[in-house]
C-alpha positions as CSV (number, residue, x, y, z in Angstrom):
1,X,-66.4,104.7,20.3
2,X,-65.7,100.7,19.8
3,X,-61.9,101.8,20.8
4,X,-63.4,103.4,24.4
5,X,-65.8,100.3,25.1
6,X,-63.2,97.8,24.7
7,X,-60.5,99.8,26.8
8,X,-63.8,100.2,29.6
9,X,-64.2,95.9,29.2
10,X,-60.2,95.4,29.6
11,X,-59.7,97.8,32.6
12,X,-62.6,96.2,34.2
13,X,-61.4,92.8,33.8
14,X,-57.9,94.0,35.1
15,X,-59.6,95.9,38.4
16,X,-62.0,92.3,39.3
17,X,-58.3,90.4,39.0
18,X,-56.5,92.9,40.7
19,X,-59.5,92.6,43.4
20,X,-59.0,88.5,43.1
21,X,-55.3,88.6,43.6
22,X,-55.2,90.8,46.5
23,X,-57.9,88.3,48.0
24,X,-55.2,85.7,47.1
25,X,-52.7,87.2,50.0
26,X,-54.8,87.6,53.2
27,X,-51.1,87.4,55.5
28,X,-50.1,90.4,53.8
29,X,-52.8,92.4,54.0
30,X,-53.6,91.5,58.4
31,X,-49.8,92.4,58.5
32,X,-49.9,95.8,57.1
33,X,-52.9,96.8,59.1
34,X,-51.1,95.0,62.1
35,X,-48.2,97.1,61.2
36,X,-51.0,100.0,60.9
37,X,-52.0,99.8,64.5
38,X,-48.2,99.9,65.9
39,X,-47.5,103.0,63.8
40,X,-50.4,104.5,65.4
41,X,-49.2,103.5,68.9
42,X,-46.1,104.9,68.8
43,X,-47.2,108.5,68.2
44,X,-50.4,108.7,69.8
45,X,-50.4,107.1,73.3
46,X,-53.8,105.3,74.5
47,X,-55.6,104.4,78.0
48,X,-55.3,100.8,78.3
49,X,-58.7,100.8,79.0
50,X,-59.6,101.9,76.2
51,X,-57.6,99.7,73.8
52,X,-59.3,96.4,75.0
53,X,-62.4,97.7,75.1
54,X,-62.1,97.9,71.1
55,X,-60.6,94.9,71.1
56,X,-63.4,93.2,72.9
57,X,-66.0,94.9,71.1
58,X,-64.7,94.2,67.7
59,X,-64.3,90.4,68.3
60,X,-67.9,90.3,69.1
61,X,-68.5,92.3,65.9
62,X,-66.3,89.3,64.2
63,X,-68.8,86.4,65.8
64,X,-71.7,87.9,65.3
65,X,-72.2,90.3,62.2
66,X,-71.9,89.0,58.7
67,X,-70.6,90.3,54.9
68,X,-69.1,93.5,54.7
69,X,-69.3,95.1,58.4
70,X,-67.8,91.1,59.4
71,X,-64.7,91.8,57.4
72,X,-64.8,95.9,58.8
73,X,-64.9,94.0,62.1
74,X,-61.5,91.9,61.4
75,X,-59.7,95.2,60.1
76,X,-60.6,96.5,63.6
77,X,-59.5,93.9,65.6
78,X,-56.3,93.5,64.4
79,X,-55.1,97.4,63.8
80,X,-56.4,97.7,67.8
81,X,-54.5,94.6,68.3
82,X,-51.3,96.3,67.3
83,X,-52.2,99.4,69.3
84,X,-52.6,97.1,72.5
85,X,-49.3,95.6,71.8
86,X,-47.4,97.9,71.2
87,X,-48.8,99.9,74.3
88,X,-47.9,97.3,76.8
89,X,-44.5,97.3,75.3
90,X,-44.0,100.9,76.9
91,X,-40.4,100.8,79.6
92,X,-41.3,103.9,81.4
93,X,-38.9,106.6,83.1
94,X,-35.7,106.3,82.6
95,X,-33.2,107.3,85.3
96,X,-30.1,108.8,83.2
97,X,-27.0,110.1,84.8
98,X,-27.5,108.6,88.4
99,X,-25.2,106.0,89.5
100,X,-26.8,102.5,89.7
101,X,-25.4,99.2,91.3
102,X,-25.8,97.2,88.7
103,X,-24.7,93.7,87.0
104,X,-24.4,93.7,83.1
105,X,-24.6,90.2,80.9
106,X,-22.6,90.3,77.6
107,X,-24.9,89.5,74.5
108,X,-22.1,90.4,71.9
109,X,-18.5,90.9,72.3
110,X,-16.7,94.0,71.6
111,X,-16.2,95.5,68.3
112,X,-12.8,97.6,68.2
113,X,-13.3,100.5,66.7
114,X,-10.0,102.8,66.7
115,X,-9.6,103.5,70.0
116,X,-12.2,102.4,71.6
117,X,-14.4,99.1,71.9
118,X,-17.8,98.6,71.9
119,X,-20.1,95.9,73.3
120,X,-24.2,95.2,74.4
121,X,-25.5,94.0,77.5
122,X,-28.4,92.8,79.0
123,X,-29.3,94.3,82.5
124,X,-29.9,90.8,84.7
125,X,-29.9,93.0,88.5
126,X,-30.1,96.7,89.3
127,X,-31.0,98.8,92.3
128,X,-33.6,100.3,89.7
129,X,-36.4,97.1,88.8
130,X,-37.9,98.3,85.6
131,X,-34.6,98.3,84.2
132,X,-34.2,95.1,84.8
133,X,-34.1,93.0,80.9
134,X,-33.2,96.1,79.3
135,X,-30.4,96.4,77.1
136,X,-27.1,98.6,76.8
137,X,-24.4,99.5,74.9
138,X,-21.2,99.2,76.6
139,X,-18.0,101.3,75.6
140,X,-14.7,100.5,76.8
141,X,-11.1,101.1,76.4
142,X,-9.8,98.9,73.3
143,X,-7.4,97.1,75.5
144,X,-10.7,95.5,77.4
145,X,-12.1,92.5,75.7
146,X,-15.5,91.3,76.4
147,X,-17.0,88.0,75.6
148,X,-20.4,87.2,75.0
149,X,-22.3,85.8,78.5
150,X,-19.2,87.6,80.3
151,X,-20.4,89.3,84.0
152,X,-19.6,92.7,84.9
153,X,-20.4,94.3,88.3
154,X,-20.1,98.0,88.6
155,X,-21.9,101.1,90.1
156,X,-22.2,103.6,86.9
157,X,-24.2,105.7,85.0
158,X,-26.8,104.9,82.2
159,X,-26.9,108.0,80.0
160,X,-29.1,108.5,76.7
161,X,-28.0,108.4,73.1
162,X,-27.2,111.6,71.9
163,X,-29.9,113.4,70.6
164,X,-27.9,115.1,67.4
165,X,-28.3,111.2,66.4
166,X,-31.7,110.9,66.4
167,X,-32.5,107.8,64.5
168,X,-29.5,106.0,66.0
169,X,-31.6,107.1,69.4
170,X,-34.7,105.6,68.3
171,X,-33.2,102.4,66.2
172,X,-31.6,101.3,69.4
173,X,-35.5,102.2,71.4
174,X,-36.9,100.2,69.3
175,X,-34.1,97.0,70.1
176,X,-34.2,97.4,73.5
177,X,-31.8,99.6,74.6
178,X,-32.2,102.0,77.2
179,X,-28.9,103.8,76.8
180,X,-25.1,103.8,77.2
181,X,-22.5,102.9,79.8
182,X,-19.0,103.6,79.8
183,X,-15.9,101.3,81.5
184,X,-13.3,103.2,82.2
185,X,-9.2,101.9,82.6
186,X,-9.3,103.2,86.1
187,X,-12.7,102.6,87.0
188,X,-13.2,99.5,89.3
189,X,-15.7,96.6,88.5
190,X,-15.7,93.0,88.4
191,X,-15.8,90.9,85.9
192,X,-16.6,87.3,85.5
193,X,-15.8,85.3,82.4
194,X,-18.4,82.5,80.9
195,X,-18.3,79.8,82.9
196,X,-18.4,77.6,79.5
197,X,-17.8,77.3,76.0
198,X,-20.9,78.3,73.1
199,X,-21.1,76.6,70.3
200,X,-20.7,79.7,68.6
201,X,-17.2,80.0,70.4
202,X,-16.2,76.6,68.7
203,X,-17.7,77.2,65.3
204,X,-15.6,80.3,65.5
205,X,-12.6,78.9,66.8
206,X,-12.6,76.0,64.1
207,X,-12.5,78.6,61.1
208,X,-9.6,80.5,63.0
209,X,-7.6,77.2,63.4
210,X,-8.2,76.8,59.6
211,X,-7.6,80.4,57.4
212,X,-5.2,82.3,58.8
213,X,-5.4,85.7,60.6
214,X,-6.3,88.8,57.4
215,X,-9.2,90.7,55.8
216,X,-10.2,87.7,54.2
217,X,-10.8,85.8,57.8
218,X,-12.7,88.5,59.0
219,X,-15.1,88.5,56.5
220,X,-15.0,84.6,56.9
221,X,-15.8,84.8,60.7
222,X,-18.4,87.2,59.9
223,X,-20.7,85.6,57.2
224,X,-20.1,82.0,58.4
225,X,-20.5,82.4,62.4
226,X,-21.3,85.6,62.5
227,X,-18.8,87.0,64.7
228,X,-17.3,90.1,63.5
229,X,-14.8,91.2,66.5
230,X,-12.5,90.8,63.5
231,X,-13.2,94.0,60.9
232,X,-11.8,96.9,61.5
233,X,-13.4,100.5,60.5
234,X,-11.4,100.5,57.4
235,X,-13.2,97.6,55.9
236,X,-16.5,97.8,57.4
237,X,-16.7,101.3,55.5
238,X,-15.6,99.6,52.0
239,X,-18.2,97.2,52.4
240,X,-21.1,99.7,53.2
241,X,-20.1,102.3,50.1
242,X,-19.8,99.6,47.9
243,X,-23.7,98.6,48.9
244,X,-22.6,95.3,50.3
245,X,-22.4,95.5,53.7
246,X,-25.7,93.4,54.3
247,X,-23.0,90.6,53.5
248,X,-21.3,90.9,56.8
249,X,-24.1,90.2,58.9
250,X,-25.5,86.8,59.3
251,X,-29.3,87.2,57.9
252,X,-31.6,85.9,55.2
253,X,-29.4,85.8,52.6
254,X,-27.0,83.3,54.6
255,X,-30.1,81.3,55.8
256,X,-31.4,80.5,52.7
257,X,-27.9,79.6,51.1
258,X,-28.0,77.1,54.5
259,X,-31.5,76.2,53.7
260,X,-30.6,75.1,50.3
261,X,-27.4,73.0,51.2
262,X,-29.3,71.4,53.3
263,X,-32.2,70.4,51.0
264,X,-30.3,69.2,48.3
265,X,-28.2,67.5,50.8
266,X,-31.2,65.4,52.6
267,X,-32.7,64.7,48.9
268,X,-32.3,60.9,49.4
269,X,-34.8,60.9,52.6
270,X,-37.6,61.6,49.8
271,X,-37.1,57.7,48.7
272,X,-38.5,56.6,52.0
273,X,-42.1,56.2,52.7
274,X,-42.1,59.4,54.8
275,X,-39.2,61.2,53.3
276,X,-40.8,64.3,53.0
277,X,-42.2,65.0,56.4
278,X,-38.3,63.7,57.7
279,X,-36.8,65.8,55.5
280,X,-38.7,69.0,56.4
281,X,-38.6,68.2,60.2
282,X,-35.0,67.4,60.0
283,X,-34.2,70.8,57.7
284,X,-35.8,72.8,60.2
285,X,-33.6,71.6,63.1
286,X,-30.2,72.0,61.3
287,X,-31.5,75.5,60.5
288,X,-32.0,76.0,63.6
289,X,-28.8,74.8,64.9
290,X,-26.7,76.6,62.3
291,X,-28.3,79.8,63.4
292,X,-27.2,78.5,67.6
293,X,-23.9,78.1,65.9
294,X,-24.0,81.5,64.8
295,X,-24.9,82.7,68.0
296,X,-28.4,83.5,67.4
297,X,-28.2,87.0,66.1
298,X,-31.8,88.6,65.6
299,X,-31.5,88.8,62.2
300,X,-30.7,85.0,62.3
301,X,-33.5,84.3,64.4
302,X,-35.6,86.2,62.4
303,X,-34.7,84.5,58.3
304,X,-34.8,80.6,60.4
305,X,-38.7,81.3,61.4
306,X,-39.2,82.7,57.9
307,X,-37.1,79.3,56.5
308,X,-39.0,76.8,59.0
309,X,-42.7,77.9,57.7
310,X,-41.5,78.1,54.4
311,X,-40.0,74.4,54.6
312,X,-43.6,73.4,56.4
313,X,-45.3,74.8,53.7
314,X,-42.9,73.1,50.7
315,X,-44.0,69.5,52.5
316,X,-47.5,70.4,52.4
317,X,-49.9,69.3,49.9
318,X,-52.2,72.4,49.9
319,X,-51.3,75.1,47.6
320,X,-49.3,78.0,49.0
321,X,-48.2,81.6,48.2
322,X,-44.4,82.7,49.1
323,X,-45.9,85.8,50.2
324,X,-48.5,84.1,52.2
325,X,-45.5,82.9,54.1
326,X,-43.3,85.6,54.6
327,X,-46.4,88.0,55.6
328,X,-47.3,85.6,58.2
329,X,-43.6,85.3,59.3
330,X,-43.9,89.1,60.0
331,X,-46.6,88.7,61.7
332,X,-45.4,86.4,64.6
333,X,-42.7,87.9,65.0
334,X,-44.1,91.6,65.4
335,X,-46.5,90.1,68.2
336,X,-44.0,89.1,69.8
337,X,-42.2,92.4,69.7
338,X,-43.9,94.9,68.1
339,X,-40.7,97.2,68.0
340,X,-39.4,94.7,65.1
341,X,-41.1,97.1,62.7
342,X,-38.7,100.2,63.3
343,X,-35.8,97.8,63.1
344,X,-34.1,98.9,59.8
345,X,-32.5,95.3,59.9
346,X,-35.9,93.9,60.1
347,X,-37.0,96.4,57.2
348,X,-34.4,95.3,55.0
349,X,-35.0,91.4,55.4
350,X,-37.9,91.4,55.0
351,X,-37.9,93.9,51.9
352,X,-35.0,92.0,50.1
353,X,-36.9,89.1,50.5
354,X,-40.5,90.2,49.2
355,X,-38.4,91.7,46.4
356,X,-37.2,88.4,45.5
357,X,-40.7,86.6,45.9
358,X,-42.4,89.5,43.9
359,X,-39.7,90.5,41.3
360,X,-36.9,87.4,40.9
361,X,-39.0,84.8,40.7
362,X,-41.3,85.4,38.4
363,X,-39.1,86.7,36.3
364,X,-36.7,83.5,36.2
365,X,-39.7,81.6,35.4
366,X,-40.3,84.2,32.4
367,X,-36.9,83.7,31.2
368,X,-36.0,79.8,31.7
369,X,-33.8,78.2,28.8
370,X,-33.6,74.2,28.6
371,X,-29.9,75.2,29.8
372,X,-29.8,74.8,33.9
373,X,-26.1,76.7,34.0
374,X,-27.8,79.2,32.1
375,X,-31.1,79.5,34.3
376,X,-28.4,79.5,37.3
377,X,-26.7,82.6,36.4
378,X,-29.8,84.4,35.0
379,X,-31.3,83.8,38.9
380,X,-28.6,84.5,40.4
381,X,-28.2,87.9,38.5
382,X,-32.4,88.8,39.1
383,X,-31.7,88.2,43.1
384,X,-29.1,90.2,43.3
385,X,-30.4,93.0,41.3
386,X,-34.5,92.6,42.9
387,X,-33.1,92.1,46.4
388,X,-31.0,95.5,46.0
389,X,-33.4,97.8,43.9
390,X,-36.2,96.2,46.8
391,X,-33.9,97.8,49.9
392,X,-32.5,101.0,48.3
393,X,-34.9,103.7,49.4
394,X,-34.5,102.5,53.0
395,X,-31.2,102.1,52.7
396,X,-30.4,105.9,51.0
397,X,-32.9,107.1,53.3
398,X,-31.2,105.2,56.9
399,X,-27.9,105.8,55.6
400,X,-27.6,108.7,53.4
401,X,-26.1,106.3,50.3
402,X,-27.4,105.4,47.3
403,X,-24.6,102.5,46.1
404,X,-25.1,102.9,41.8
405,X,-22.7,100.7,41.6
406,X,-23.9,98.1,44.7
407,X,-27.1,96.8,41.6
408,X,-24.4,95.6,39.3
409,X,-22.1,94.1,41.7
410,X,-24.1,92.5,44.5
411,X,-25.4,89.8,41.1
412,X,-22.2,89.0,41.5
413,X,-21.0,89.3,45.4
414,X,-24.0,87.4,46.2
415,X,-22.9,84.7,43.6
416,X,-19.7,84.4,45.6
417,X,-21.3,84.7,49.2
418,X,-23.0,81.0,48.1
419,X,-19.9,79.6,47.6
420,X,-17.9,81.6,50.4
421,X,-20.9,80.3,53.3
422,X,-21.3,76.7,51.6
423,X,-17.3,76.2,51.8
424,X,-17.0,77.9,55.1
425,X,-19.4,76.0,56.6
426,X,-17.7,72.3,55.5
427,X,-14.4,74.0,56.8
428,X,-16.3,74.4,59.8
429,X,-17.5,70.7,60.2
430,X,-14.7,68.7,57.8
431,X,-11.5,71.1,58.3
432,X,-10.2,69.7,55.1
433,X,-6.9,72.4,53.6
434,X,-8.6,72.1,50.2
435,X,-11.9,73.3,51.6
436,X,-10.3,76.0,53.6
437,X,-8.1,77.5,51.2
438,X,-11.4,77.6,48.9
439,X,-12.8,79.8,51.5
440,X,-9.9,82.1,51.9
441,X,-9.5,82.1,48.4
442,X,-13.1,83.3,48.0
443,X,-13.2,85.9,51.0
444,X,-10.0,87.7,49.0
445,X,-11.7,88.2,45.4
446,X,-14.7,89.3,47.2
447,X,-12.6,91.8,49.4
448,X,-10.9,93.0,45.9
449,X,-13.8,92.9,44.4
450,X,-15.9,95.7,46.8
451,X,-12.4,97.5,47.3
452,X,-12.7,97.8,43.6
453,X,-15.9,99.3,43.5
454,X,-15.7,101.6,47.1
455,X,-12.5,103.3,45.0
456,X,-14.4,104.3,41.8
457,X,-15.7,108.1,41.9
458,X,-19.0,107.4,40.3
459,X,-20.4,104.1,42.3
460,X,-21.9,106.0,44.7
461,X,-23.6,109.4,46.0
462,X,-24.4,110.9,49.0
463,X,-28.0,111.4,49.3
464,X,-30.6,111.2,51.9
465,X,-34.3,110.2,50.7
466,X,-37.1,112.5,52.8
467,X,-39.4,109.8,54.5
468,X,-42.8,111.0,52.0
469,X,-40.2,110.0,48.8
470,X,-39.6,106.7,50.5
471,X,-43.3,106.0,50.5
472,X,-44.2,107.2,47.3
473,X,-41.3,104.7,45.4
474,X,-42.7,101.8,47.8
475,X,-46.6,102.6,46.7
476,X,-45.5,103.0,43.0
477,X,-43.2,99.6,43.5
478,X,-46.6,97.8,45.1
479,X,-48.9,99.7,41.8
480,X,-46.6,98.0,39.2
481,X,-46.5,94.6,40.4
482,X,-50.3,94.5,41.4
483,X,-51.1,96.0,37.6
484,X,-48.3,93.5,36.2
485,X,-50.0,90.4,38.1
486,X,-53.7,91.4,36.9
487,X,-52.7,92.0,33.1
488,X,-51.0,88.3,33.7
489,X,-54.1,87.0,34.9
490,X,-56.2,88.6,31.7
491,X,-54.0,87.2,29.6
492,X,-54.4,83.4,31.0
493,X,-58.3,84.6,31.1
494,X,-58.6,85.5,27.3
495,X,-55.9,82.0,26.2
496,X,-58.6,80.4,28.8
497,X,-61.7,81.2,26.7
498,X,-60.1,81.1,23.5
């Protein structure tokens, strides 16, 4: 009987801290009923009257109730917020197969692939208005090279994505994309180059002036600048059974090596007066202007407005959660375009990263030594293996792989991807031979390294993870770590009134 009561006082103590520490991330908790709303929006199609009236009435609710039906009010607001949104995102009819005059502007230059090239465009004039903004893929002979902001005039067809691809079809929806076009050899148009040079052009033209022409460039271009017109099919598929194709393009894990470099570089601004607020300010606008230099990619985009409130909220002198901050960081970004949370890109930032916030760093503090080359290594080996175990449902269930092999070895590709983007970047700015050949050098044992691991029979199966799996490991991921955090808190509680 004395065993029962004291197992009924513990799991009540544990369930009021659970209750404290979910009150602790507010961001997360508006983002996943945000997220709520668009989910909703996307299968079950509301009159627009309809959706502001809610809106309208549960803001009132907000200013004028109190207590429980005030905070019944707020979920309200912003799941119909993310309905509204997400309805007025809605493109309409789209005319496929019908010949359009029409004038395509290059967002990302072509990718060889085999035979054939492919490209995206944005749609700056057409015959048709509501297509005007919209997005395409372009295919082309691999004899035509196109460059991003290059001009093409033509009269052709947009046709859908095939529907035996079906989440191809919606992934590219949900970016934007209204279809494909195809350039033929014979087919007239006209085309008219950039008028100028990016800085992404010269960033990549500087490493290509520097490490010669290879594999190993490639993967250079392609995790310093971004640009990966350089990997062919062969290695793209080495990288992606080996579970490290996240590596090759530019995203989180590539902002925060930046975002690091250049901390530690600007540490001597914190002996001025106002070294801290010139640090942060100046950090966020070399973030910003490595992720120009890498021609602004989404994912980019996305990991520098995660970096720049993070960095505002490392200056501050309020106290601050990590998940506070990436929530929020969701959360602009899905107003802005509430499509974001269908992109699996988006999904697998964002997941790598919470698994790092949730998993990684805790766990580093758990296991620091007085030895800093020690605590190094030991971090490096939790982000590697937090940030894969985080993304590989998704990634099994989007792709069909589940990389066994891709938890040992990304500890240690991600170990080399610091020093790979850190030297590649000084070969960027200071072309020094040393520097370079340190890149190169780097880019071919991590090559080896995941042509090592694509060639062994037991590093990876074929298997694709139904969607109601991929939900249960997620909820029983989010149980553990909100049961771990409370028993955490008891124990402080009982040293506390000891």
């Amino acid at each position: 009987m004395l065993n029962l009561t004291i197992f009924v006082v513990v799991m009540r103590r544990i369930l009021e801290n659970l209750r404290n520490r979910i009150a602790e991330i507010p961001m997360a908790i508006v983002m996943l009923l945000f997220a709520l709303g668009i989910s909703f929006a996307e299968y079950i199609c509301l009159p627009m009257w309809l959706c502001i009236t809610i809106v309208l009435s549960s803001l009132l609710g907000v200013l004028f109730v109190r207590g429980m039906w005030q905070r019944l009010a707020v979920a309200i607001l912003v799941v119909s917020l993310g309905v509204t949104l997400h309805s007025l995102s809605y493109v309409g009819e789209v005319p496929y197969n019908r010949p359009l005059d029409m004038t395509l502007k290059i967002t990302r230059s072509t990718t060889v692939r085999g035979d054939y090239a492919g490209a995206e465009a944005t749609i700056c004039e057409c015959e048709e208005p509501s297509l005007v903004g919209r997005m395409v893929v372009v295919w082309c002979d691999s004899a035509t090279t196109l460059t991003a902001r290059d001009r093409i005039s033509l009269r052709q067809k947009i046709r859908p994505f095939r529907e035996e691809r079906r989440a191809y079809a919606e992934l590219m929806h949900h970016r934007g994309f209204v279809g494909a076009t195809t350039i033929y050899p014979q087919q007239h148009f006209t085309l008219t180059p950039a008028r100028y040079t990016s800085l992404h052009d010269w960033a990549t033209e500087r490493l290509r002036e520097q490490i010669p022409a290879g594999d190993a460039r490639a993967v250079v271009l392609a995790m310093v600048t971004g640009y990966r017109g350089e990997i062919d099919t062969a290695l793209r598929e080495k990288y992606a059974l080996s579970g490290a194709s996240h590596l090759l393009a530019v995203s989180g894990l590539h902002i925060g090596i930046v975002f690091m470099l250049i901390n530690i570089l600007l540490l001597p601004l914190l002996l001025l007066t106002y070294g801290k607020v010139a640090r942060s300010v100046l950090a966020i606008l070399l973030i910003w202007l490595y992720v120009v230099l890498c021609g602004a990619p989404p994912s980019a985009i996305r990991a520098a407005v995660m970096f720049s409130l993070l960095q505002i909220a490392l200056s501050s002198p309020y106290r601050y959660l990590s998940l506070n901050v990436l929530a929020g960081t969701a959360l602009i970004m899905a107003m802005f375009d509430t499509h974001l949370i269908f992109d699996i890109s988006f999904q697998l930032s964002f997941l790598a990263v919470a698994g790092i916030l949730l998993w990684a760093v805790p766990a580093c503090r758990l296991l620091r030594t007085p030895y800093r080359l020690v605590n190094g290594v030991v971090a490096v080996l939790l982000v590697g293996v937090s940030s894969t175990v985080a993304t590989l449902p998704i990634v099994s269930e989007s792709f069909g792989i589940v990389s066994l092999i891709g938890v040992i070895i990304n500890p240690i590709v991600i170990a080399l991807a610091n020093v790979l983007v850190v030297a590649g970047v000084f070969t960027m700015l200071i072309p020094i031979p040393v520097v370079a050949s340190l890149t190169e050098g780097v880019a071919h044992l991590q090559n080896t390294i995941v042509e090592w691991v694509q060639s062994l029979p037991w590093g990876y199966f074929e298997y694709k993870m139904p969607e109601w799996l991929v939900w249960v490991i997620y909820l029983v991921f989010a149980a553990i770590t909100l049961f771990v955090w409370s028993i955490k808190r008891e124990r402080r509680s009982e040293i506390a009134d000891y």
